[in-house]
C-alpha positions as CSV (number, residue, x, y, z in Angstrom):
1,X,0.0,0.0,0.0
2,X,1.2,3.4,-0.6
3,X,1.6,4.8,2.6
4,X,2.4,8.6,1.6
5,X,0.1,9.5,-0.5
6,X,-1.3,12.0,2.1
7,X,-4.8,12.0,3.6
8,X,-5.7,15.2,2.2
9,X,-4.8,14.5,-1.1
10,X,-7.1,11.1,-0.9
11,X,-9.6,13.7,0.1
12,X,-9.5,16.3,-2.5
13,X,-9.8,13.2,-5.2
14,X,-12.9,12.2,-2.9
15,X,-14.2,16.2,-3.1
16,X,-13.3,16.0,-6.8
17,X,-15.0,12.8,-7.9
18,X,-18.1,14.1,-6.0
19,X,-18.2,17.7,-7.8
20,X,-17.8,15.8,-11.0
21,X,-20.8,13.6,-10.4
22,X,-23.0,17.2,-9.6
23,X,-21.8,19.3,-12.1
24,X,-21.8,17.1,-14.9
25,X,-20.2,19.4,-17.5
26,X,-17.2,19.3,-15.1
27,X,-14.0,16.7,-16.0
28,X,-11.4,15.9,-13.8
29,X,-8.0,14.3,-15.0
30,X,-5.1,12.7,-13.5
31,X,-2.2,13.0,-14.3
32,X,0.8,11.0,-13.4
33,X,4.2,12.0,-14.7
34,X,7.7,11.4,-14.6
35,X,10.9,12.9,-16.2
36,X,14.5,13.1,-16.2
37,X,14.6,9.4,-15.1
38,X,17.9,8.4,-16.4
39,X,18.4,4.7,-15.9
40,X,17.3,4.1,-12.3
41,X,15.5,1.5,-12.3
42,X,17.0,-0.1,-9.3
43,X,16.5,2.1,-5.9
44,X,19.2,4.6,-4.6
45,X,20.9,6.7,-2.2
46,X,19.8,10.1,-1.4
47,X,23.0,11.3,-3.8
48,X,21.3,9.4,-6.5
49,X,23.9,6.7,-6.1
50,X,23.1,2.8,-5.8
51,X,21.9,2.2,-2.6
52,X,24.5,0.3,0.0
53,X,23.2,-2.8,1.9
54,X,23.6,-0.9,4.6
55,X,21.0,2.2,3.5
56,X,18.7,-0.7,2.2
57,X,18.3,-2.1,5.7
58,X,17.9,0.4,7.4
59,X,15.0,2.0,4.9
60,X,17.2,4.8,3.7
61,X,16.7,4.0,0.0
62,X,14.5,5.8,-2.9
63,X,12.6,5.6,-6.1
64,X,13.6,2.5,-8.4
65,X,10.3,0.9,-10.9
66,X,9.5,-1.6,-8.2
67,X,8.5,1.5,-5.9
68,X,7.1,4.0,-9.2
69,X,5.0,0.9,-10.3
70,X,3.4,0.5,-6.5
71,X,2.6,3.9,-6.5
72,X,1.4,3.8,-10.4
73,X,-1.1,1.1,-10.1
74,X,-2.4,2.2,-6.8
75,X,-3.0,5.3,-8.5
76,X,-4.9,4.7,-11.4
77,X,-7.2,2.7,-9.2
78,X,-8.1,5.7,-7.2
79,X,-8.2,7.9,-10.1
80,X,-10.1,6.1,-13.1
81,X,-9.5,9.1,-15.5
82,X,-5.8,9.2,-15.9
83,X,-2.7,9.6,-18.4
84,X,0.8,8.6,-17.2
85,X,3.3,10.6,-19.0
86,X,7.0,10.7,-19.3
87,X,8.8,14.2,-20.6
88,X,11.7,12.6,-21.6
89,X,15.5,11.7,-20.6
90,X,14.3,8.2,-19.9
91,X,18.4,7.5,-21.4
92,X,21.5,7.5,-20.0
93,X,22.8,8.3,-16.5
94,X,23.4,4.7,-15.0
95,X,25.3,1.4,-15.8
96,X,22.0,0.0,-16.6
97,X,22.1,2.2,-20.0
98,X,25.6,1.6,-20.3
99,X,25.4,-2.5,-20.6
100,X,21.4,-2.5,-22.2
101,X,20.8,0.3,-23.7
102,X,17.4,1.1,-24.8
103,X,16.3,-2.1,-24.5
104,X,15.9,-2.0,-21.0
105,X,14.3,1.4,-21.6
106,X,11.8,-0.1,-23.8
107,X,10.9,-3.0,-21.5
108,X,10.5,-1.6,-18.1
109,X,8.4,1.7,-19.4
110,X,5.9,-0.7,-21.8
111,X,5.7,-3.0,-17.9
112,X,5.1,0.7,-15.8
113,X,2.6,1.6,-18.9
114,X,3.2,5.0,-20.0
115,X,0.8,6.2,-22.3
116,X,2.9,8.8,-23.8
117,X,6.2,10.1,-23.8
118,X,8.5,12.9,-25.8
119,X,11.9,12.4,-26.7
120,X,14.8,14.4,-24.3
121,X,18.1,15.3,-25.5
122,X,19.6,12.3,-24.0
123,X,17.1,9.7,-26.0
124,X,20.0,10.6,-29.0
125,X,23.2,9.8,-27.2
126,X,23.8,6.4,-28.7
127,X,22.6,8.5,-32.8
128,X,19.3,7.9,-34.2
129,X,20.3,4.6,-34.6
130,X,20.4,4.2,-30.9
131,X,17.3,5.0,-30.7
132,X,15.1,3.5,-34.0
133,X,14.8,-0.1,-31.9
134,X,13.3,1.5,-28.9
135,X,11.2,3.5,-30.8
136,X,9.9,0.1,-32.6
137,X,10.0,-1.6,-29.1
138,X,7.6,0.8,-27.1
139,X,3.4,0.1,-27.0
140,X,3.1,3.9,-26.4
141,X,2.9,7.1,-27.8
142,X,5.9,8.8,-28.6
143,X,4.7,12.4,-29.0
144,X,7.2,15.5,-31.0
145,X,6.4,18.3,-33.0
146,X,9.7,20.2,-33.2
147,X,11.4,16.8,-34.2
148,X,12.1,16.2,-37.9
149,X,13.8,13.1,-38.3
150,X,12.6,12.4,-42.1
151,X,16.3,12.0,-43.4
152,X,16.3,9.0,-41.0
153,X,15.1,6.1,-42.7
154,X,11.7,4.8,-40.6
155,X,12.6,7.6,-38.1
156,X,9.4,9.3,-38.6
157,X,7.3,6.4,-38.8
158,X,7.3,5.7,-34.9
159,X,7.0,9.3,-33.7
160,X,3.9,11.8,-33.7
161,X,3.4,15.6,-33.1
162,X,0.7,14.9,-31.2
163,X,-1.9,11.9,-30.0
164,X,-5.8,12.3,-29.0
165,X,-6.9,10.0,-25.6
166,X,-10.5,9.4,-25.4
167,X,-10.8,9.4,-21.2
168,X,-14.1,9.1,-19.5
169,X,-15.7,10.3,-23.0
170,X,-13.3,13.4,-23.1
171,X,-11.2,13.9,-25.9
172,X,-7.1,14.9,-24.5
173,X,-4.8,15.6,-26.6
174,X,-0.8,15.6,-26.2
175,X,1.9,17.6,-27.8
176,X,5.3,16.7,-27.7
177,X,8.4,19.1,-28.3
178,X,12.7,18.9,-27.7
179,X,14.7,20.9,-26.6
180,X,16.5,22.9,-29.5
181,X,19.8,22.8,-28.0
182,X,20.1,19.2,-28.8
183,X,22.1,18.6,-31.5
184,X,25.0,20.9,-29.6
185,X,24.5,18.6,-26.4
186,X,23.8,15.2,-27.5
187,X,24.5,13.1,-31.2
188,X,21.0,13.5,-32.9
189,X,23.1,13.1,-36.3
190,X,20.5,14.0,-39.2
191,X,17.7,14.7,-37.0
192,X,16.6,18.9,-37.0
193,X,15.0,20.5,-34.6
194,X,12.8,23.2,-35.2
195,X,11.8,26.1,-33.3
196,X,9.5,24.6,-30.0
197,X,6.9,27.7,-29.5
198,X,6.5,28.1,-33.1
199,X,5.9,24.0,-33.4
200,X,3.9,23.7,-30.4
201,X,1.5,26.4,-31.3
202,X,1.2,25.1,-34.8
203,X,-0.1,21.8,-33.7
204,X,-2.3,23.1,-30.7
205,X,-4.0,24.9,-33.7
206,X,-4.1,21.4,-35.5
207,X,-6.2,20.0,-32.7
208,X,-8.1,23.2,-31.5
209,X,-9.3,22.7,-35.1
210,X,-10.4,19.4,-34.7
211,X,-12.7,20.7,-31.5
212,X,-9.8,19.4,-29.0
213,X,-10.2,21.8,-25.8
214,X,-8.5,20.0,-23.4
215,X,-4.9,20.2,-24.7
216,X,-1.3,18.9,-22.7
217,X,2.0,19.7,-23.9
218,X,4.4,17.2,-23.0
219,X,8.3,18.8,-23.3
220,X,11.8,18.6,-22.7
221,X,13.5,21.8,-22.8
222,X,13.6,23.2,-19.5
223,X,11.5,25.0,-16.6
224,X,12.0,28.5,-18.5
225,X,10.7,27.2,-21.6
226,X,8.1,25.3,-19.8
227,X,6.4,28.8,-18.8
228,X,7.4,30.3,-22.1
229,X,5.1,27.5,-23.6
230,X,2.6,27.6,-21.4
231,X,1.5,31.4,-22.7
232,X,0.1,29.7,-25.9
233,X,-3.3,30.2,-26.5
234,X,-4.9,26.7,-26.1
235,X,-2.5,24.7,-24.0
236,X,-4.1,23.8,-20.6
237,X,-1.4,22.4,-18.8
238,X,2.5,22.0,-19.6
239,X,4.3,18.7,-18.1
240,X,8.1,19.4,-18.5
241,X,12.1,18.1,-17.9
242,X,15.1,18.7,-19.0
243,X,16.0,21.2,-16.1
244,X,15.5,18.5,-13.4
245,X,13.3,20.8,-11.6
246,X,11.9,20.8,-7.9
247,X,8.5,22.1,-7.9
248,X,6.6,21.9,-4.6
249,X,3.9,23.5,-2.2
250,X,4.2,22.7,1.4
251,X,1.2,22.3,3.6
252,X,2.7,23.0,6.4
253,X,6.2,24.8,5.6
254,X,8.1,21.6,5.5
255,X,9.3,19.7,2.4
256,X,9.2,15.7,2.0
257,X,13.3,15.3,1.7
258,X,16.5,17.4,0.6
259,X,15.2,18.8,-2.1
260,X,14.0,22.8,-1.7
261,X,11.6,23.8,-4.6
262,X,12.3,25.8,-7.5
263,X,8.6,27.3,-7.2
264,X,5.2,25.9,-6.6
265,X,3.1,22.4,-7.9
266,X,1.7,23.7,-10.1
267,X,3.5,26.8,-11.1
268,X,0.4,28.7,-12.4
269,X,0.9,30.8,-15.9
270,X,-1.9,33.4,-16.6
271,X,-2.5,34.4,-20.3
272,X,-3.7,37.7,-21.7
273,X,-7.2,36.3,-21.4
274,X,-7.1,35.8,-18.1
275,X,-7.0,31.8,-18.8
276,X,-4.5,30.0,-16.3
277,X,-2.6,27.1,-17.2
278,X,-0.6,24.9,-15.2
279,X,3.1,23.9,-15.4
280,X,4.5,20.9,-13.1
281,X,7.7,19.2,-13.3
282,X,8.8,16.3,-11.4
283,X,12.4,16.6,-10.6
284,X,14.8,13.7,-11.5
285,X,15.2,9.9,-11.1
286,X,11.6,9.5,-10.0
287,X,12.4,10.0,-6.9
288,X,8.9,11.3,-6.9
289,X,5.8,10.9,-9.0
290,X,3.9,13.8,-10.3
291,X,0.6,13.5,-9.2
292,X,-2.0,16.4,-10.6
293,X,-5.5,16.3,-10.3
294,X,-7.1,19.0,-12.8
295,X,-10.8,19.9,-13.1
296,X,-12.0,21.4,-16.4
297,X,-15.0,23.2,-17.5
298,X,-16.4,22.3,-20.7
299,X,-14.5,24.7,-22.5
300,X,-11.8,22.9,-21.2
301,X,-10.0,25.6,-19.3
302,X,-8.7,25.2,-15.9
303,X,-11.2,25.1,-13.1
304,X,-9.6,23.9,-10.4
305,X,-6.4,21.4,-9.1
306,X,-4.7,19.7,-6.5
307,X,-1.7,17.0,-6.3
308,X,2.0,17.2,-5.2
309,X,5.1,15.2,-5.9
310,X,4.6,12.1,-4.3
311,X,7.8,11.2,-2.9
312,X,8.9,7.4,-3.4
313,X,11.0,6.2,0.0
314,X,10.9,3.2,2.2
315,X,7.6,3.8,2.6
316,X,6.1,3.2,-0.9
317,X,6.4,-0.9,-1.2
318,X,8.5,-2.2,-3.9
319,X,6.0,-4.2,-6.5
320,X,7.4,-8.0,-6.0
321,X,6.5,-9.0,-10.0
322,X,8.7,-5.6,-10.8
323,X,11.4,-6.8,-8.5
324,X,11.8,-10.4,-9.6
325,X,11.3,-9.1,-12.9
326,X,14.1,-6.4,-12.7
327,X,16.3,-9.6,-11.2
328,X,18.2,-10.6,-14.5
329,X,18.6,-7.5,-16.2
330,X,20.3,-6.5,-12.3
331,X,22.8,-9.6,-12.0
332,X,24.1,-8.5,-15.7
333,X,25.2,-5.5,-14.1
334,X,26.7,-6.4,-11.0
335,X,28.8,-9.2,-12.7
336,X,30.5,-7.2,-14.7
337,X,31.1,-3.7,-12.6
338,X,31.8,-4.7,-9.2
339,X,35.6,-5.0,-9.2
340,X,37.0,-2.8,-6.7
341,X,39.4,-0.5,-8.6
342,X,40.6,2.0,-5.5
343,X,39.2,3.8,-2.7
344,X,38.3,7.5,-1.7
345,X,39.2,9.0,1.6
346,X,36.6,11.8,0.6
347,X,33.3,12.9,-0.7
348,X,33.6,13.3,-4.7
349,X,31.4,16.0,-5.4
350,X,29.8,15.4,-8.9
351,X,26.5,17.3,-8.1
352,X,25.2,19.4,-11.5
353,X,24.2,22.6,-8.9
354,X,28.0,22.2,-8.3
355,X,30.2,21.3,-10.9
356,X,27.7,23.3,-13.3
357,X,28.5,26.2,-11.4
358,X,32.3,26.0,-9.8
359,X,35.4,24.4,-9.6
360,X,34.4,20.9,-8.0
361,X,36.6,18.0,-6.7
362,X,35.3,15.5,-9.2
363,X,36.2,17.6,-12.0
364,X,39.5,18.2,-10.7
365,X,39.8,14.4,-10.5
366,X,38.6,13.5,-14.1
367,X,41.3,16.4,-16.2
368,X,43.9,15.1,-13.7
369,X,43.4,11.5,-14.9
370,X,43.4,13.2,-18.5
371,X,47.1,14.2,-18.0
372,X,48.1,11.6,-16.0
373,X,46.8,9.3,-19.1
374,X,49.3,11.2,-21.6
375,X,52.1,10.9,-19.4
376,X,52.3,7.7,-20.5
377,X,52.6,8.2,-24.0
378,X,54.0,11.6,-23.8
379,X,57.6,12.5,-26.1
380,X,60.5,12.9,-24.1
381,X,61.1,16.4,-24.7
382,X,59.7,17.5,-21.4
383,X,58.2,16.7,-18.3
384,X,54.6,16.0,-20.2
385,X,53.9,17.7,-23.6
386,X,50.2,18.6,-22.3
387,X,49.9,20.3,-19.3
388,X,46.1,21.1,-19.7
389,X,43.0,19.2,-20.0
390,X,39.3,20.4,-20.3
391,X,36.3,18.7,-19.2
392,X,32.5,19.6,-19.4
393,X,30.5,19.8,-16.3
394,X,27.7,18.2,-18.5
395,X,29.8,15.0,-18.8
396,X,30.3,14.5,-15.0
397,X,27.3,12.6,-13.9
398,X,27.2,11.4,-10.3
399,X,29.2,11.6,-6.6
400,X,31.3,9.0,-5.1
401,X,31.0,8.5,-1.6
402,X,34.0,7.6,0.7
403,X,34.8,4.4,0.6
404,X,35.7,1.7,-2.0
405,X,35.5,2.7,-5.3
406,X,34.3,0.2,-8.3
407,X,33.9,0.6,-11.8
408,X,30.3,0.9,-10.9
409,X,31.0,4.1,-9.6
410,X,33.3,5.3,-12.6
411,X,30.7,4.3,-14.9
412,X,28.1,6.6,-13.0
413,X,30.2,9.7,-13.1
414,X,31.1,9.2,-16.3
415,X,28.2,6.9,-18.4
416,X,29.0,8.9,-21.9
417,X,31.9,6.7,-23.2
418,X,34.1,9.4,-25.3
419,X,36.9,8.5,-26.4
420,X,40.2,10.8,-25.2
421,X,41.2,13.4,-27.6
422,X,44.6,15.9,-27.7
423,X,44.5,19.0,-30.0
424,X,46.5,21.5,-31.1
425,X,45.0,25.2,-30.6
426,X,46.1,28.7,-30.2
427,X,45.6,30.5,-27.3
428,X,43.1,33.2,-28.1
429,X,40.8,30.2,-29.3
430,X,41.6,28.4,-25.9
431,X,40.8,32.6,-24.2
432,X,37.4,32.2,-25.9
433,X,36.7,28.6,-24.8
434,X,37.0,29.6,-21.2
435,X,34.4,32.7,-22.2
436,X,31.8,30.6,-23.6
437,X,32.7,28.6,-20.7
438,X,30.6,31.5,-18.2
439,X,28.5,32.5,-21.2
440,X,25.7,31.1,-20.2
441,X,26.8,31.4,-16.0
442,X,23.8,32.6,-13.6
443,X,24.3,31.5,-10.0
444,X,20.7,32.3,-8.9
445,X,19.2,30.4,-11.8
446,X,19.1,26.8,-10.4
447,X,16.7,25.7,-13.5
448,X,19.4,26.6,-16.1
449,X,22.9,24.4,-15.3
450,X,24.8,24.8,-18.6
451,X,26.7,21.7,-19.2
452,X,29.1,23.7,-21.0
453,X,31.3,24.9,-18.3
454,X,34.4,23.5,-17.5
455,X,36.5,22.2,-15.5
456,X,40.2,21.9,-15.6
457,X,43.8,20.7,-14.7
458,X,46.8,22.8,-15.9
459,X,45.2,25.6,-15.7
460,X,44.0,28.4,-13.0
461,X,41.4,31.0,-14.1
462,X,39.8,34.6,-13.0
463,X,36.3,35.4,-14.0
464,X,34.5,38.8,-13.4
465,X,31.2,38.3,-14.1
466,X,30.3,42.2,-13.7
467,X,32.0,42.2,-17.4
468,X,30.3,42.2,-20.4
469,X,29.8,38.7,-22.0
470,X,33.0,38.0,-23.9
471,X,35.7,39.8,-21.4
472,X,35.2,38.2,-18.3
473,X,38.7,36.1,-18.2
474,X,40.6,38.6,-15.9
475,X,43.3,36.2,-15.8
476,X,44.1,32.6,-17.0
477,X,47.2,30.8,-16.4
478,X,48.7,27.7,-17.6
479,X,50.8,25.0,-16.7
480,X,54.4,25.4,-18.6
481,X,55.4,22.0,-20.0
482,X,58.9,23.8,-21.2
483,X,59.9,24.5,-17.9
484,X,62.1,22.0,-15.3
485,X,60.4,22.5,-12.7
486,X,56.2,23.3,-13.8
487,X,55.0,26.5,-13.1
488,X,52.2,28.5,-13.7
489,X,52.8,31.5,-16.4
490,X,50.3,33.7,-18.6
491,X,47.8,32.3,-21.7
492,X,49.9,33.5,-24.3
493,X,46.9,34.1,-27.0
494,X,49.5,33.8,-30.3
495,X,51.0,30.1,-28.8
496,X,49.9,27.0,-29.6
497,X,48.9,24.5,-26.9
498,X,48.4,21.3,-26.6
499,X,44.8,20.1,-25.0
500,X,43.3,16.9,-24.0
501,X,39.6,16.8,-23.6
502,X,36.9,14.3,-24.3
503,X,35.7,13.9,-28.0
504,X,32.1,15.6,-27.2
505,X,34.0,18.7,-26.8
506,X,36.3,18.3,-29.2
507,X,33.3,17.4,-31.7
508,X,32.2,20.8,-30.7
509,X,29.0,19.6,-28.3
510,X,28.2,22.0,-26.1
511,X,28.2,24.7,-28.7
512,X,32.1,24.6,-28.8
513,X,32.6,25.1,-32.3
514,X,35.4,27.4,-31.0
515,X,37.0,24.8,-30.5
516,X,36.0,22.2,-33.3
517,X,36.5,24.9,-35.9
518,X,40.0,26.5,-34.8
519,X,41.8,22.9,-33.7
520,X,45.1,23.3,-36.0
521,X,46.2,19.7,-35.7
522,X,44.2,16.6,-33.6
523,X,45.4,13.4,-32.1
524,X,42.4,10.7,-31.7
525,X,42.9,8.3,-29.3
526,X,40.4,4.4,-28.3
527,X,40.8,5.1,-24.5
528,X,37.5,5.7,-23.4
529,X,36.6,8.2,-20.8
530,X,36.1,5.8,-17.7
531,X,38.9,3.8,-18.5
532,X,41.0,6.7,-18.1
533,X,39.4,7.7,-14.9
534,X,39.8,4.2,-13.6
535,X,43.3,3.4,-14.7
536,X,44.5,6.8,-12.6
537,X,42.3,5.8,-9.3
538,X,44.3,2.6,-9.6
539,X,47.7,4.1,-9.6
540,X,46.7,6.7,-7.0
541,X,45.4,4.0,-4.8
542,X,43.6,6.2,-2.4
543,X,42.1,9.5,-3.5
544,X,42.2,13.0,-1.5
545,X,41.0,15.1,-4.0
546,X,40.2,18.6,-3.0
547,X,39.6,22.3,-4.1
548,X,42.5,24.0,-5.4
549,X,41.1,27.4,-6.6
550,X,41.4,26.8,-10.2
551,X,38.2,28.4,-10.7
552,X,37.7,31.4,-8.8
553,X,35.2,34.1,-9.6
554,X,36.9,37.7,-8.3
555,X,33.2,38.9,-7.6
556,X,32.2,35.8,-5.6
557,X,29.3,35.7,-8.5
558,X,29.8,32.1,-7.7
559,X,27.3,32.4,-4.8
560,X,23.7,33.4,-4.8
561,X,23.5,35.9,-2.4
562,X,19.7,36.6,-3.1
563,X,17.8,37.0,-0.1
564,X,15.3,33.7,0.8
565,X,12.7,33.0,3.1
566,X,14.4,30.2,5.6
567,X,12.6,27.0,4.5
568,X,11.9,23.9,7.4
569,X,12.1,20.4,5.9
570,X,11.2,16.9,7.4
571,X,14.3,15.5,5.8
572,X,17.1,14.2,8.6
573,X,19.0,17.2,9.5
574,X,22.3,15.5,9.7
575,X,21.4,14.8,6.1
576,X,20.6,18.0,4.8
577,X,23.9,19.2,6.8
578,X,26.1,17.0,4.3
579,X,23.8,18.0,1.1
580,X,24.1,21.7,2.1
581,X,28.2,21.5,2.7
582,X,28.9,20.1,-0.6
583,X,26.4,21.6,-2.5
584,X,25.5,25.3,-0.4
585,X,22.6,26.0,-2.8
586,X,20.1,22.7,-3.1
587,X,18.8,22.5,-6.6
């Protein structure tokens, strides 16, 4: 039984079924939604990490299908009229993804039973080729208007811009859209991406024209462009991802765990007519469930709502069919990751409200294992003949927690597998990578965590963000690989230098085509990314990585120092002490 799905929300649905039956041009839909998944499909720490023996016995653990399909089928039990939707990023993000693909994608989200989904940016990590045999593999809607994959062979003929459910007599209908910064974040190949409010509204007309009033828009680009979307005429309620956003509205001042919310379930958008549409996100990993109860009037605006984000701990019972079923596809895993390859004396910080934002000790860790991987193949002619390496924050996935690490763990920081790249570039070109590095930098905006910012070794950089966009390198030094003994001396913008980074980078993801289109000479290497990373935690044995000040922002723009209300939660404190040291602003 579902133990935490409160009281008053059970009475609400009660209030709302009984309203329905009066006022009979009233309708009232459920909807259940999920997003920014990412491969857990086994249960985890409150880091996101797999949960320890020790956290599973004592009840510590979260989220994982077992617990999302308890709460799913008790659910739709209570609520007869119901969608369950997905908003994308079901991909990537654990070794689940790494060993099955999509396959296990496909199988666990046709058991849950979705009845739509739209694609996220992550769905086209493996190429469309990654993703054609999920798409054939699914039994639901796969919903995307701003996706044009027609130079795909088949592409197109397993994805819709939009799907009509017949519910209780009422016609729904769902329109999917994509972020457009995919194909500079992920490997869509041939796929385009048009623009998403010119898309959306395009279809929303399609369907208003078929007498559809009751209209969801299912997307995955971002809290920001969740409310942007949500100001078209005809869209009644906007369920989003991409930004792994924590919306919530306490009761009672207190929140259900770590997480402090970005803004309120539902965030409420108000059009020029006065209309109010409702936008609701449900963070990451499905550690919670969405859960919104909307009442329309029969011209299918918003009447009236309720729900929360149900959060899925010890207290939600695993589904035992789900677990034994989950059994195989787990024991492929666990052979062939739990070889202990070193140990950590300290917390590796690989949080995204962190290493999205400053220098973090996980970062330092992976472009230190980048150099230490060339010393080994380096020319003789100095100490090293790269001294720097660059690493998107995008590309670091996960935390390690003291204690043994396994390849497990390495696989979870870094699930991407890109190869190691060197290049040859000039300096200024190396002077603008570190500015589009900040380019898109805003502290106080917890919803919008470019991936593109880096981290380093070799290097130690000023930014003033009180410059204009485009100047705010106040100072960037190097490491000399001339010198005997290694110093630090000035980016010489007319040198050359030699730079190892990761092939999305050097491939220009991220928008880097700074990079990618000013490399004067490139050296490709097969060592994979978290190969690397493991072969240097082996040869350091035990790892002390700390902070170093090789980012440092001469402003302190690095912290949000906007005023907040103090916020209570009913998480443990000793918990939210730990999150709050490592990460000092919860997203």
């Amino acid at each position: 039984m579902v133990t935490n799905l409160t009281t008053a929300t059970t009475t609400v649905v009660a209030a709302l079924v009984v309203l329905s039956s009066v006022v009979k041009s009233d309708f009232t839909l459920t909807i259940l939604h999920t997003n920014d998944v990412h491969d857990r499909y086994d249960q985890f720490n409150k880091y996101g990490s797999p949960c320890s023996e020790a956290d599973a016995e004592a009840n510590k653990c979260f989220g994982g299908y077992a617990r999302l399909v308890t709460a799913v089928k008790e659910l739709k039990a209570e609520c007869p009229n119901h969608l369950v939707l997905d908003a994308g990023d079901q991909y990537q993000g654990t070794l689940w993804f790494y060993k099955y693909g999509g396959n296990v994608t496909s199988h666990f989200m046709n058991w849950l039973g979705y009845d739509a989904m739209t694609l996220g940016n992550h769905e086209f990590d493996r190429g469309p080729e990654g993703l054609l045999p999920f798409l054939e593999k699914v039994n639901f809607s796969v919903v995307d208007c701003n996706v044009d994959g027609s130079l795909v062979p088949h592409f197109m003929d397993h994805i819709n811009k939009s799907v009509v459910f017949t519910v209780d007599g009422q016609k729904i209908g769902v329109v999917g859209y994509t972020t457009q910064d995919t194909p500079g974040i992920s490997a869509p190949g041939d796929v385009k991406f048009k623009d998403v409010m010119t898309s959306v509204r395009d279809e929303v007309k399609v369907l208003a024209d078929k007498g559809i009033n009751k209209i969801i828009a299912l997307g995955h680009a971002g809290y920001t462009m969740d409310k942007q979307v949500a100001k078209i005429p005809g869209v009644d309620v906007v369920v989003g991802g991409h930004s792994h956003t924590f919306l919530y509205t306490p009761e009672d001042g207190t929140y259900p765990s770590i997480e402090e919310p970005e803004g309120p379930y539902p965030t409420v958008v108000t059009q020029e007519d006065d209309v109010e549409v409702l936008v609701v996100q449900d963070y990451t990993m499905a550690k919670y469930l969405g859960v919104i109860h909307v009442t329309f009037d029969d011209e299918g605006h918003v009447k009236s709502y309720s729900g929360h984000p149900m959060l899925l701990n010890g207290s939600v019972a695993q589904d035992n069919a789900t677990l034994k079923e989950l059994e195989p596809w787990k024991a492929g895993v666990l052979a062939e990751t739990k070889q202990e390859v070193g140990e950590t004396w300290v917390h590796l910080e690989g949080d995204r409200t962190v290493c999205r934002r400053k220098e973090c000790n996980m970062g330092n860790l992976i472009a230190d294992a980048m150099i230490f991987d060339n010393l080994r193949q380096h020319d003789n002619e100095s100490w090293n003949d790269v001294s720097i390496a660059i690493m998107n924050s995008g590309g670091i996935r996960n935390s390690i927690e003291p204690g043994k690490i396994t390849i497990a763990d390495v696989l979870h920081v870094q699930p991407f597998q890109n190869t190691i790249v060197v290049i040859q570039i000039k300096g200024e070109h190396l002077r603008a990578a570190l500015e589009h590095s900040v380019a898109g930098y805003n502290p106080c905006d917890r919803t919008n965590l470019p991936g593109a910012f880096l981290q380093f070794s070799g290097m130690r950089v000023q930014y003033d963000m009180r410059k204009p966009d485009g100047k705010r390198v106040v100072s960037a030094l190097v490491l000399c690989t001339q010198c005997l003994v290694p110093k630090f001396v000035p980016l010489d913008d007319s040198a050359v230098y030699k730079v190892v980074l990761p092939s999305f980078t050097a491939d220009g993801g991220d928008d880097y085509g700074v990079i990618k289109n000013n490399i004067v000479h490139e050296d490709k290497f097969d060592s994979l990314d978290s190969d690397v990373l493991v072969n240097y935690v082996k040869h350091e044995e035990k790892i002390i990585q700390g902070l170093e000040g090789r980012i440092v922002f001469v402003d302190n723009s690095d912290e949000c120092r906007v005023a907040q209300t103090p916020r209570r939660s009913t998480a443990n404190s000793a918990d939210r002490n730990v999150m709050q040291l490592s990460v000092l602003m919860l997203a």
